[in-house]
N, C-alpha and C positions, 0 to 999 in steps of 0.2 A: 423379306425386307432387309434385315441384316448382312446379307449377303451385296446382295443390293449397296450398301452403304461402304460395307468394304470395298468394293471393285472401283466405289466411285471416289474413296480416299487416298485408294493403292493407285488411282488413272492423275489424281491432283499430283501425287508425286513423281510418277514415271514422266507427267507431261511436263511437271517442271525443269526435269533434267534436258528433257530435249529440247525447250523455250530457251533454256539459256543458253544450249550448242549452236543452235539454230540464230539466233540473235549475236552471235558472234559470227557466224555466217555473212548475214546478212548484211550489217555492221562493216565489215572489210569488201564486201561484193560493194555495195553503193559507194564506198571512197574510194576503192581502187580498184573497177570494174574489172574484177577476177573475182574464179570460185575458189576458195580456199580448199584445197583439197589436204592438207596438212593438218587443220582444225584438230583434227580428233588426236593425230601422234604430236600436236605440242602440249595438250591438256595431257595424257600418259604421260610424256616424259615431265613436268611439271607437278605429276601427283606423285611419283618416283620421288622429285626432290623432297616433296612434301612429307613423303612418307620415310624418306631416310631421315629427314632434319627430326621428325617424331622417334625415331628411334636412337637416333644420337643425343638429345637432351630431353627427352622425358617431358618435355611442354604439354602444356593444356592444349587438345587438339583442335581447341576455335582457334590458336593461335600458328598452331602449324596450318591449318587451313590460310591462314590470313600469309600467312610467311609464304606459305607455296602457290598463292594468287599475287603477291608482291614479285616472285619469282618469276612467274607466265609474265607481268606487267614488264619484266627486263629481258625478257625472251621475247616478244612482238616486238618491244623499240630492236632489239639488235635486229632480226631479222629483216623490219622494216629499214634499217638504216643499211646495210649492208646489203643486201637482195634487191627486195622490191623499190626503194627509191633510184635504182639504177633501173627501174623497167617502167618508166612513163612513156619512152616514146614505142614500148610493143605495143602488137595488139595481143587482144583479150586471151587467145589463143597461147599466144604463147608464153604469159603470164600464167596459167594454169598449167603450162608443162613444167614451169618452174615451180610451182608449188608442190607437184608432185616430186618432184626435185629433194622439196628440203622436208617433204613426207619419208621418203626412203633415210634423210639423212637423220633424223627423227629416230625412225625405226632403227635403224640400225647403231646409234649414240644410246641408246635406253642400255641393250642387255652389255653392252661392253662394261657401261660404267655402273649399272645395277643389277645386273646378272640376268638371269632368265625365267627364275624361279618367281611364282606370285607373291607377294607378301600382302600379309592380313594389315586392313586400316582401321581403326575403331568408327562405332560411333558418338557423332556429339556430346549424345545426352540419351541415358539409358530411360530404362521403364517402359509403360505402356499404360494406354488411355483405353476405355471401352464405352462407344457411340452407340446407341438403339441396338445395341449387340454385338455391334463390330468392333473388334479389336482394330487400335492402332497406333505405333510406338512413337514416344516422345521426339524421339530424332528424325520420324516421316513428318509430324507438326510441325518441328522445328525448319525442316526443310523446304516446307508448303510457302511458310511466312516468310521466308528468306527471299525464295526466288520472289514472289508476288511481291514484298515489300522492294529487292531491287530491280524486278523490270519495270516496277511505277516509278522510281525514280530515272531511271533512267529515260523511260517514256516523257517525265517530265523535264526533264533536263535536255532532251531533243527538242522540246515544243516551247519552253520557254527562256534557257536562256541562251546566251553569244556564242558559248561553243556547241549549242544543240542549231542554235542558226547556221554556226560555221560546218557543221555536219550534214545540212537538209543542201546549204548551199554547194559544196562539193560533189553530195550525191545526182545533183539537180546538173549542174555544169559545171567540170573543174576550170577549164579554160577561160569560163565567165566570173567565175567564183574566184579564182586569180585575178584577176583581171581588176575587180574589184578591191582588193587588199585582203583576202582571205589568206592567211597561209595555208595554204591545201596538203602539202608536203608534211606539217605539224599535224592536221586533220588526220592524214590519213597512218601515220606514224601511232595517235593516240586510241584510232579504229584497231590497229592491230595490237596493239599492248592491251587494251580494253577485253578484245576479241579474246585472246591468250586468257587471260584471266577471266572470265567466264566461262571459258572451256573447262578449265583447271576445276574451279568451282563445282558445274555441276559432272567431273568427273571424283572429287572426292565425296561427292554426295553418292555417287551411283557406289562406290568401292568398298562398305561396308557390307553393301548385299548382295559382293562380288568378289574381288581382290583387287591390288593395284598388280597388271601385267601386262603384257606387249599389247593383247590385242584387248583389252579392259573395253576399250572405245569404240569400236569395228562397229558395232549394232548401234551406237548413240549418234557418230558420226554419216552410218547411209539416214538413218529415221530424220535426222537435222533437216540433210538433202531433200529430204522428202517432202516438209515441212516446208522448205523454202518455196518448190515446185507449190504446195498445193495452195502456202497462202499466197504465192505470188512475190515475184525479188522486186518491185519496185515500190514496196512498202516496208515499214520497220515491223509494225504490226500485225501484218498477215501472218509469217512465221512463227511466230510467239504464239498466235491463236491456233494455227494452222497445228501446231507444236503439241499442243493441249486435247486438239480432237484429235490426232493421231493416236495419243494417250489415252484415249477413253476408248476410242474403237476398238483400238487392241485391245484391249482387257476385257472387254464388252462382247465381242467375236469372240475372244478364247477361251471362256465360260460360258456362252451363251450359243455359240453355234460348234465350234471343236476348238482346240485347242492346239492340232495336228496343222490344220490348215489357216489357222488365224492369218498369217504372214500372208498366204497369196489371196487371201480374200481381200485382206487387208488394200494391197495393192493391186489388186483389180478394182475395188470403190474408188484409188484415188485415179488411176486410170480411165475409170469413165468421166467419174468429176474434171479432169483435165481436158476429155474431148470435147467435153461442153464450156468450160471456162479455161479456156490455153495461156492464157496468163494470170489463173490461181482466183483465187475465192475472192481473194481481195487488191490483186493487178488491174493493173490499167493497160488498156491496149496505147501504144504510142503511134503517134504518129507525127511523120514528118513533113514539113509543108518544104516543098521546092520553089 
């Protein structure tokens, strides 16, 4: 049973790092119908700031956290203003070669300006807790109540007020949603600075029981994808959930059946799940009327 409780504390965490990759996903897919393939190398390059401003003045690291998600929040406006608001009239296509664009530009800006070497991040808040047997440290709590406490707000600021309206309406129609007096342009500016900064976030979350370095993100940002595919990209909320049972299955397969093969079993469950539901657990099939 202990065991048991660990996996399912160790899966609350793992799954909240990829809820919030993933919801940064999603996030910039529905405003600017593109996959952000860059996600993962602007949260690296943004936990790099974060982690040099930590070792340049010795701050409280809730503060360097906050400092280097203020960071990613001026990294999505520039990119947005510079880049993608110059690409409304592509299509989708080629809006995603462009991300992959400023993915290489990403990678390659990290080890120039912060070398190539990993460096150690702390965590939060030390100690550890012991549940029906299972150990588990203050900064996995701390981290559990973080995300859940901001994607409920964030879920509730989609659904109740003007700029979560100005968010459902964009995702819905831009050209209607214009049309209307939306700024769509400010929408989809504030999806990609939002997006940055949640990446960031749950990339200094993942980096204490990792390091901050090039490829830190490589496995946060395919699992996100993954997540989007199985909750479905025309919801906010498939992905965040979708995000959570990726999280548990994995840890759940990799104790429970191997550990060797978790990864392709893993992806063989969502692979079948998607031949039976092709637009995700919680998509909608569209359709259009002629």
């Amino acid at each position: 049973m202990s065991i048991f409780i660990q996996i399912f504390l160790n899966s609350l965490e793992t799954g909240g790092i990829y809820a919030l990759a993933a919801l940064g996903i999603i996030l910039i897919f529905r405003t600017s119908n593109t996959t952000n393939y860059a996600q993962g190398a602007i949260s690296m390059f943004n936990a790099f700031v974060a982690t040099y401003i930590l070792i340049g003045t010795n701050l409280p690291v809730y503060i360097v956290a906050i400092l280097g998600m203020l960071s990613a929040f001026v990294v999505g406006v520039l990119v947005d203003r510079i880049v993608i608001s110059k690409t409304q009239n592509m299509d989708p296509v080629s809006k995603q070669i462009i991300t992959l664009g400023l993915l290489m530009i990403f990678l390659g800006l990290a080890p120039m300006l912060f070398g190539t070497d990993p460096i150690q991040f702390p965590r939060f808040i030390y100690g550890s807790l012991t549940i029906l047997g299972a150990t588990i440290s203050y900064n996995a709590i701390l981290n559990i109540v973080v995300v859940i406490i901001l994607v409920s707000f964030l879920f509730y600021m989609l659904q109740r007020s003007k700029w979560g309206l100005s968010i459902r309406a964009t995702a819905s129609n831009e050209v209607v949603a214009r049309m209307m007096g939306i700024p769509t342009s400010i929408v989809t500016m504030t999806s990609w600075a939002i997006a940055a900064a949640l990446g960031t976030l749950s990339a200094l979350m993942l980096a204490p029981s990792t390091s901050v370095s090039i490829s830190m993100m490589d496995g946060v940002q395919i699992i996100a994808f993954l997540s989007c595919v199985l909750g479905g990209f025309q919801t906010f909320h498939g992905p965040v959930i979708a995000a959570y049972i990726i999280g548990f299955a994995s840890n759940f397969i990799s104790y429970y059946i191997s550990s060797i093969w978790s990864d392709p079993i893993l992806y063989i469950l969502i692979l079948v799940v998607i031949l039976f539901k092709p637009n995700g657990l919680f998509g909608k099939k569209m359709v259009k009327k002629v």
